[in-house]
N, C-alpha and C positions, 0 to 999 in steps of 0.2 A: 483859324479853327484848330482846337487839339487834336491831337491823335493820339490811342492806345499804342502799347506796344506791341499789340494782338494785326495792327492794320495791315500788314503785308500779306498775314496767315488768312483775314478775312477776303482778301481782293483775290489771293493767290489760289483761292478755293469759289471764287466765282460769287461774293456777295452783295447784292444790290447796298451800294454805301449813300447815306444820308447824313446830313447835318443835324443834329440830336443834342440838345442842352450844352450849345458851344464846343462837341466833338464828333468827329468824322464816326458814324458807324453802321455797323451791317443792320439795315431794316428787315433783308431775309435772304436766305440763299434758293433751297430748293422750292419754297411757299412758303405761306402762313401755315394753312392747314394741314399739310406735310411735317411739317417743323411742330406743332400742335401737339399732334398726335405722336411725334418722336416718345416727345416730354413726358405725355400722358401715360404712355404703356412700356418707354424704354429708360433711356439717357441723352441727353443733349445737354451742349455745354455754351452759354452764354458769358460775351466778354461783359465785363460792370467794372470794368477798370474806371468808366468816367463818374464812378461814386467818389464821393466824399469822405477823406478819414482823418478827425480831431483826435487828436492825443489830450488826454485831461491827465496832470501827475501832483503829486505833492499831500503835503495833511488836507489841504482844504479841496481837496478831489471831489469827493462824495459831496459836499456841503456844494458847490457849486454845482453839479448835476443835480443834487436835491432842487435847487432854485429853478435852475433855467429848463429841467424837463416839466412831464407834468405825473407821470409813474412814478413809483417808490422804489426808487436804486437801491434803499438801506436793504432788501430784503433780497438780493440778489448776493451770491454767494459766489468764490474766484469760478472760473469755467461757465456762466448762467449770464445768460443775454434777456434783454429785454426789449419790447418794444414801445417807443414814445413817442412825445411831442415836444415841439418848442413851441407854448403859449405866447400871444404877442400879449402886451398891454391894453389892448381894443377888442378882445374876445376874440380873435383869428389865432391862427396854428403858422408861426414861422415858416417849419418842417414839420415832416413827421421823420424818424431816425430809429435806430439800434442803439442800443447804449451794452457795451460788456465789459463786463469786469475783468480785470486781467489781474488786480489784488486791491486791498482795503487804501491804497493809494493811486492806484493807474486805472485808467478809464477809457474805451476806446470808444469814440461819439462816430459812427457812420451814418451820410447823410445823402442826400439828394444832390444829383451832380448839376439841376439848375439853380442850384440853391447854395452852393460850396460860397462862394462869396457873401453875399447875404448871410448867409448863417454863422460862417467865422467873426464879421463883424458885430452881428446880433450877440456872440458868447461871451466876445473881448466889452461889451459896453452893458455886458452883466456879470462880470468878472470882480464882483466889488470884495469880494473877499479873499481875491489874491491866490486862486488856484494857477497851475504852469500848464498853458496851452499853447500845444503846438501841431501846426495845420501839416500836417504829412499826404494830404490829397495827390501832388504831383509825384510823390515817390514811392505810391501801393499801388500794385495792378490785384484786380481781382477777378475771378471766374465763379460763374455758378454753375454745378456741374447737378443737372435736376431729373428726378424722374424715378421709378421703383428701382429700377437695378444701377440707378450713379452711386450708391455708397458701396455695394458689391463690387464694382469693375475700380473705384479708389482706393479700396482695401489692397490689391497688390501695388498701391504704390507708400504704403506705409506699415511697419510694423508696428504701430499703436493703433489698439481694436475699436473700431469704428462702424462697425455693424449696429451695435445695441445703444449708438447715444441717442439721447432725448431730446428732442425739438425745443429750440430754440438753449442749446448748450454748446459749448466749443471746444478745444482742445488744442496750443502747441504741439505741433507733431513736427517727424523729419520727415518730407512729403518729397518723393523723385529725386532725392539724397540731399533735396535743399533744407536746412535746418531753420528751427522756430516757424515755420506756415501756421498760420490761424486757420483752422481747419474748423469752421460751423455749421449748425441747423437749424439757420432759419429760414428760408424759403420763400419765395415769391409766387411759388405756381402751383402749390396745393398737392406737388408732387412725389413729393420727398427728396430728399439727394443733399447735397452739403455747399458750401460754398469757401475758396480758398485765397487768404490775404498773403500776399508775398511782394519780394522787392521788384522793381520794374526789370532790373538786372536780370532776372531769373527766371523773365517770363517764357523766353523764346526755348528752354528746356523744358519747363513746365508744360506747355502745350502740346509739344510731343509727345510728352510721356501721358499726359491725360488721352491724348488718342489714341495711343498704341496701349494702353491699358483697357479703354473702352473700345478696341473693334472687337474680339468676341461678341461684348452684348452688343452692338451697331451703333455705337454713339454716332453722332451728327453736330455738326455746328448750329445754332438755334438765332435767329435773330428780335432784335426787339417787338418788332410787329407779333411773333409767338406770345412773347412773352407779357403784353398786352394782354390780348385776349386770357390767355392763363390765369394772372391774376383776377381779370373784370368776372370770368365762370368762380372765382372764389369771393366774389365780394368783397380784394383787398382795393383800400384807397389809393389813390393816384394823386398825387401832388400837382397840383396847376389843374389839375380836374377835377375830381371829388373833396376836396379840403384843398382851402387856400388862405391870406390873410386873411379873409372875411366869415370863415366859417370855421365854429367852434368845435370843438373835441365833442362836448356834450350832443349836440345840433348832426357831427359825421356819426355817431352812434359808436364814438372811443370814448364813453363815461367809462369802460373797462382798462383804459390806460391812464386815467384821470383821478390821482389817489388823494379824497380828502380825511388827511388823518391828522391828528392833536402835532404828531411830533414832524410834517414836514408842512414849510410853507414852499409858496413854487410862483412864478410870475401870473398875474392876475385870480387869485385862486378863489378870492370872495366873487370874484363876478360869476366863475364859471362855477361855485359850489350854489348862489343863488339860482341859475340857469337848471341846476342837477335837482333841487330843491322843487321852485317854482313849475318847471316845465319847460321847454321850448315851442315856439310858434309854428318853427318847419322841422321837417327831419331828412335825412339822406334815406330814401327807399330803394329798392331792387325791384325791377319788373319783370314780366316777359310779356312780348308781344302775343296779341292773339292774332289781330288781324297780321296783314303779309307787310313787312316793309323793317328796316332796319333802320335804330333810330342811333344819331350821333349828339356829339356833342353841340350844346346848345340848343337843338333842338326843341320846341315850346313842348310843355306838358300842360294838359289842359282837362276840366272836369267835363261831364259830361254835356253841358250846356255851351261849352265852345270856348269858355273862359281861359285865359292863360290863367294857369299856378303854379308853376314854375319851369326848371328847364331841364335835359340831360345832360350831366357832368362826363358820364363814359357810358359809350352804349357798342353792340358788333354784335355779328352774327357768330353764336359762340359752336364754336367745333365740335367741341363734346359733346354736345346737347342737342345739337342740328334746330335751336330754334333762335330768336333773334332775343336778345336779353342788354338791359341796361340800368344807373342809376341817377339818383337826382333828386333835387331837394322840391317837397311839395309841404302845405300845410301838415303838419300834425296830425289831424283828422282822416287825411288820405293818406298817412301813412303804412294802415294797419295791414296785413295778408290778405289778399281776395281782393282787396279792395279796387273796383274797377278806375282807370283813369284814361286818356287819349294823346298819342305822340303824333302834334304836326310836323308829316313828312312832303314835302313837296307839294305843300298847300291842303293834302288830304286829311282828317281827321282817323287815324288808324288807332284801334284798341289796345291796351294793354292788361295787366293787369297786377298788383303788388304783390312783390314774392319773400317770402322771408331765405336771407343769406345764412349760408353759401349758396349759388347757381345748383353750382356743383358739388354730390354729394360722396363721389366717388366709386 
């Protein structure tokens, strides 16, 4: 099993450690909903060192992100991140990923840490036009420092101003006197705050100074179990859970990351532009429960006659909101808001009902 560079800092600070996409890590320290509510109204800082990070270089940079994502890179400008997918050839999603531009030749592809293998091979066997990739997964530790006051309390660790950037934009900076950090905003928890790419070398300073920077506003260690639910109250996808090989961009309700334009073509792009065309059969909805009971994954979704239609991909009892909320691919037709449907839990048929995303509104 891997280990971050962060492992000593999380054990040494009392963190429940779990096995997570082939790496040792903190599931949660103080709690979930503890940890939760950090994020929500403070700062907390989670390790993501076990993400994935592709180097894409050379003239045919762009031209091979054009192919293998399924977003329009050409429109992304140096400093401008984007969010995407790797379409398979059978209408399934590889990953889904980051893609930023660092210039009209360099590409940094960040990915899914149960996915870093599979996905390197999936890039190198659509590599046909000869772009320079190279897999730097084992030598970037990263942190996501999330919540309304983490760009506040990382501003005294940098003098380039990072108060005013714009979501999903990034910035080379000198961050705790380490030079070049990829300093971004894109976010997983609907919270705000940034997130920071650096060498493995330079983590164990880094951590320091991200905490003695954040104890004024109370920063906290956060673990994945938080950071769960955070995203599920935003309605963002989960990999191996709400979008997987078998389920399409168009069908997860990312036709907004899915660019069909004259001048890009991208892997499967007739199937999935007929799918954006035609319709799809099922779609990824968001619910909340009415009746009392909290629904998980896999769990049957069923119409009012008792029928399975399909199943829960993510589901938890969401903090923020104090009620039980989850998602899941059902017919097309039960797709729509209001629309009532039934989660068996524990043989019970309990109500829900379809909610238009995000959970959480802020």
């Amino acid at each position: 099993m891997k280990h971050t560079a962060f492992t000593s800092f999380h054990e040494a600070m009392g963190a429940k450690m779990v096995p997570f996409a082939g790496f040792y890590m903190p599931v949660q320290y103080e709690g979930l909903n503890a940890e939760h509510e950090t994020v929500r109204k403070g700062v907390g800082v989670f390790d993501v060192s076990h993400m994935g990070e592709f180097w894409v270089k050379g003239p045919k940079a762009l031209e091979f992100v054009q192919w293998v994502t399924s977003n329009d890179a050409s429109k992304l400008s140096d400093g401008k991140v984007q969010y995407s997918c790797f379409p398979n050839d059978k209408g399934g999603i590889v990953d889904d990923l980051l893609v930023y531009r660092i210039n009209a030749e360099t590409y940094l592809l960040v990915v899914n840490a149960a996915n870093i293998d599979k996905d390197w091979a999936w890039c190198n066997s659509q590599n046909k036009m000869g772009a320079t990739l190279y897999n730097a997964s084992g030598e970037i530790s990263q942190l996501a420092i999330q919540g309304p006051l983490a760009l506040k309390a990382m501003q005294k660790l940098t003098d380039t101003p990072i108060l005013d950037m714009e979501y999903y934009t990034f910035k080379k900076v000198t961050f705790a006197g380490i030079k070049d950090v990829i300093l971004s905003t894109t976010g997983y928890t609907g919270a705000g705050g940034c997130e920071i790419y650096f060498a493995n070398e330079d983590a164990p300073k880094i951590w320091e100074a991200v905490f003695a920077a954040g104890a004024e506003f109370g920063i906290k260690p956060i673990g994945l179990g938080a950071r769960d639910t955070l995203r599920l109250e935003m309605g963002f996808c989960l990999y191996g859970n709400d979008i997987n090989d078998t389920t399409s961009p168009i069908e997860a309700g990312l036709g907004w990351i899915t660019k069909f334009t004259d001048e890009k073509d991208f892997i499967n792009k007739a199937a999935l532009l007929k799918q954006k065309t035609e319709g799809v059969t099922r779609k990824l909805a968001g619910f909340e429960m009415i009746d009392k009971g909290i629904p998980r994954q896999h769990y049957p979704i069923l119409d009012a006659e008792g029928n399975t239609i399909g199943e829960v991909t993510s589901g938890t009892q969401a903090p923020s909101l104090k009620v039980a909320i989850g998602m899941g691919y059902v017919p097309a037709a039960f797709a729509k808001a209001d629309t009532e449907i039934f989660i068996s839990i524990r043989d019970k048929s309990l109500k829900a009902k379809v909610v238009k995303l995000p959970f959480y509104k802020g």
